[in-house]
C-alpha positions in Angstrom: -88.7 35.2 -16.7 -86.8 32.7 -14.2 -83.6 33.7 -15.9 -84.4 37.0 -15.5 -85.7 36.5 -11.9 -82.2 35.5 -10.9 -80.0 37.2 -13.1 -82.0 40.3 -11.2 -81.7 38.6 -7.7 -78.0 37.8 -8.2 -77.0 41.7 -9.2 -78.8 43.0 -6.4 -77.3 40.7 -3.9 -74.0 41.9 -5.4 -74.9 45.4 -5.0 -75.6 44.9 -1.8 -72.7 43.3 -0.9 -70.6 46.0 -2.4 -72.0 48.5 -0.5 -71.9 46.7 2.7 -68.2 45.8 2.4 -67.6 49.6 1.5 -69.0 50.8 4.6 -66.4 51.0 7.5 -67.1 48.4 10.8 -67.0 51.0 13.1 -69.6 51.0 15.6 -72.7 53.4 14.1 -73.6 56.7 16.3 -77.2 57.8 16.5 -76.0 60.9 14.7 -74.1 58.7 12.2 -77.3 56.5 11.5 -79.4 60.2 10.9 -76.5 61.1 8.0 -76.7 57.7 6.6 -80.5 58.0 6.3 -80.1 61.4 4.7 -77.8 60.2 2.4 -80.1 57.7 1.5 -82.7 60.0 0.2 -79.7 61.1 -2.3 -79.7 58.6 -4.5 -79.9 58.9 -8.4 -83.3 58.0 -10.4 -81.1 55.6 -12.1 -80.4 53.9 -8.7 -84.1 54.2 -7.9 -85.2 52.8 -11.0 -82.5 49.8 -10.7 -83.4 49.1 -7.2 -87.0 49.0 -8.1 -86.7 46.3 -10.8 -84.0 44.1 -9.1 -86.4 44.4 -5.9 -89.5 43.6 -8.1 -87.4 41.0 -9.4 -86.5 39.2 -6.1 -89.9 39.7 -5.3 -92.1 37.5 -8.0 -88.6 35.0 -7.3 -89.3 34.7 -3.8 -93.3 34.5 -4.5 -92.4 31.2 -7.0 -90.2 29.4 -4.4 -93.0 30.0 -1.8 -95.8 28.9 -4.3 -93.5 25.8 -4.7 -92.5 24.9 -1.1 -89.2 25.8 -1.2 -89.5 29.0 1.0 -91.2 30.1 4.0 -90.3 33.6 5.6 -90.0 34.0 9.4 -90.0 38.0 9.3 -92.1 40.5 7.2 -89.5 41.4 4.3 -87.7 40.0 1.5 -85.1 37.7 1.9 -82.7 38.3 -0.4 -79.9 35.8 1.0 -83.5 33.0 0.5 -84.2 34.3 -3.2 -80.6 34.0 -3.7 -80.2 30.3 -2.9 -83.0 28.9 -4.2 -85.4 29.3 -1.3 -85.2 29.0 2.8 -87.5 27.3 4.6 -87.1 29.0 7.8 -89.9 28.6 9.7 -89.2 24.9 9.7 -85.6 25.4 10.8 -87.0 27.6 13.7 -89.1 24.9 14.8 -86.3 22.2 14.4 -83.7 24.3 15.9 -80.8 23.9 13.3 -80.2 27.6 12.7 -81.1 30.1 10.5 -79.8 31.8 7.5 -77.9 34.8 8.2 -80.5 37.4 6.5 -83.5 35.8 8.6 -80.9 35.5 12.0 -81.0 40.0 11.2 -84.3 40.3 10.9 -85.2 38.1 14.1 -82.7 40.2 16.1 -83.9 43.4 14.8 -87.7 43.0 15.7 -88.9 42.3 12.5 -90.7 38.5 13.1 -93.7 37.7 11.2 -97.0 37.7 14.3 -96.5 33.9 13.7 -92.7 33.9 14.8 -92.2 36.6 17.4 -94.8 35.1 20.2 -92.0 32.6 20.6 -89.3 34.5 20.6 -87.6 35.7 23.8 -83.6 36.4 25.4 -82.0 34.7 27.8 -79.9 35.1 30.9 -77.2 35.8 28.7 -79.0 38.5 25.9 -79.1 35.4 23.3 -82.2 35.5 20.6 -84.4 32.5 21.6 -87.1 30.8 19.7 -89.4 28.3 21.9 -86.6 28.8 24.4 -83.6 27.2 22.3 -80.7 29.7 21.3 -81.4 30.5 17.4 -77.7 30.0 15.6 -76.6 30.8 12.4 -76.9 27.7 9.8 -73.6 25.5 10.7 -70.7 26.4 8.1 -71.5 23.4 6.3 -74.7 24.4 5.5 -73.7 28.1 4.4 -71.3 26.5 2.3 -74.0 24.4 0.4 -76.3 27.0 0.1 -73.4 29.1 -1.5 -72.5 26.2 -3.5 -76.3 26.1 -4.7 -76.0 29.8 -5.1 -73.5 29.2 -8.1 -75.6 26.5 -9.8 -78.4 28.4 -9.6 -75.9 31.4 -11.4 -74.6 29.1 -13.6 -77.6 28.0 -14.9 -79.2 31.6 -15.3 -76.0 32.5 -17.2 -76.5 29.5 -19.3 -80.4 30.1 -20.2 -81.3 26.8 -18.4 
């Protein structure tokens, strides 16, 4: 089920990736964001269906790194970038101020914090996302680079029925 778990997490990661990098960086209208929600209604039943195991998936993967202490969550969703890497423990990098993953760095900008998280979140002066007053950064390139490097293991090892 583990294998499965991140043979699932790993494709939809992908997927999401793909469809990221397809999309063009153009700032999005209001009218544009409408069309894209539209179009999101029109996908297949095959898409539905794949989304809904890889998401399932990533889910029960994300529920055994949490059950283990290798993950805490610092908004309300998923995070996939976490499930992909073996688990993030974000809350604790909040409170010790040395960044965030990107997918957690999103959420906390968009206004998705867990209760726990967003009494302590603010802007300053200059519009940057605070957390207890300290600027919240993206993890150092360093660290993104481990957790990438992890990322393969963990890919390798999936592949390999470890």
């Amino acid at each position: 089920m583990y294998k499965s778990c991140l043979v699932i997490a790993g494709m939809l990661i992908f997927g999401m990736g793909y469809i990221a990098g397809t999309h063009s960086s153009v700032p999005v209208t209001h009218l544009q964001a409408n069309q894209d929600a539209e179009q999101a209604t029109q996908y297949s039943t095959e898409v539905i269906d794949a989304y809904s195991k890889a998401n399932k998936g990533v889910r029960e993967l994300t529920n055994l790194f949490v059950a283990n202490g290798n993950s805490t969550s610092a908004f309300g969703g998923m995070n996939y970038f976490g499930a992909s890497v073996g688990g993030i423990d974000a809350e604790r990098d909040l409170e010790e101020g040395r960044g965030v993953d990107p997918e957690t760095f999103a959420a906390l900008y968009a206004d998705q914090a867990s209760a726990k998280v967003s009494q302590h979140l603010d802007f300053d002066a200059e519009g940057r996302l605070r957390y207890k007053k300290n600027v919240i950064r993206i993890y150092s390139r360093d660290r993104l680079k481990q957790l990438f490097d992890l990322r393969e293991q963990l890919e390798a090892r999936a592949e390999a029925g470890q």
